[in-house]
MARPA-579826 format. One record per residue (C-alpha): residue in three letters; x, y, z. Coordinates in steps of 0.02 Angstrom, whole numbers. Each point is the difference from the previous one (the first is absolute). Layout:
# MARPA-579826
["Ala"; [X; Y; Z]];
...
END
This chain:
# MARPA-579826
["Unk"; [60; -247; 115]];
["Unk"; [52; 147; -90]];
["Unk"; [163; 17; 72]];
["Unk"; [42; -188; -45]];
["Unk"; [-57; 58; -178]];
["Unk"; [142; 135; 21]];
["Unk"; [120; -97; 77]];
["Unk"; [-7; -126; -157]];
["Unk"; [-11; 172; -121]];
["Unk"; [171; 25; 62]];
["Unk"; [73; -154; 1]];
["Unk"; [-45; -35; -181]];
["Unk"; [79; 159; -42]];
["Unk"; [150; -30; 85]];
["Unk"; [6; -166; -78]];
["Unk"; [-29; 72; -167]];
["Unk"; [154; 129; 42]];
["Unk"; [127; -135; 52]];
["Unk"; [-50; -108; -133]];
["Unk"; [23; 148; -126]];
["Unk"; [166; 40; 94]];
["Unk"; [58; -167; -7]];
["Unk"; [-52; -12; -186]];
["Unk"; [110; 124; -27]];
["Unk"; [159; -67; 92]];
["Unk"; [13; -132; -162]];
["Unk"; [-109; -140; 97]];
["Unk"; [-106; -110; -99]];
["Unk"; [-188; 52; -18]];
["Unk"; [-32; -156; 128]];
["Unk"; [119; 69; 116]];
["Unk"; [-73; 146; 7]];
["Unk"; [-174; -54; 23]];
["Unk"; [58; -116; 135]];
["Unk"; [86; 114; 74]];
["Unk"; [-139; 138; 30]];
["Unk"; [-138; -110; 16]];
["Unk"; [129; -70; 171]];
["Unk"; [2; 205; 55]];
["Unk"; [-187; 21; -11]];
["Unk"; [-17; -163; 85]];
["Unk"; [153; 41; 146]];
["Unk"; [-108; 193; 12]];
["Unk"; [-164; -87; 34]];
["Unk"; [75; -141; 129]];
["Unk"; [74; 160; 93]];
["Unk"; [-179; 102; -7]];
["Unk"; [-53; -144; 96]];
["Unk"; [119; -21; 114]];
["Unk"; [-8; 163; 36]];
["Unk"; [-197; -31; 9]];
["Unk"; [36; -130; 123]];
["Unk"; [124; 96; 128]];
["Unk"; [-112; 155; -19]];
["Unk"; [-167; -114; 68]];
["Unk"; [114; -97; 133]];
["Unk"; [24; 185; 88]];
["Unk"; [190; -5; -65]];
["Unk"; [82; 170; -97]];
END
């Protein structure tokens, strides 16, 4: 449980960087919270698939 909390941690932060980073690039505020809330989402389908693979026996 507590590395799931982790795992989200970072993908919030990273989502907060990229929608910073994007902010900065000119987007539009909505852009840029579109844009890092996708990243934190994209990090946290990967944690699981990575999740899956690692329980199937797979590295």
């Amino acid at each position: 449980m507590i590395l799931w909390g982790k795992r989200i941690g970072v993908a919030m932060a990273y989502g907060a960087l990229t929608g910073v980073v994007s902010r900065l690039w000119e987007d539009t505020w909505s852009d840029s919270l579109t844009f890092g809330g996708s990243m934190a989402v994209l990090m946290l389908g990967v944690a699981v698939a990575m999740d899956i693979r690692k329980r199937a026996g797979k590295d």
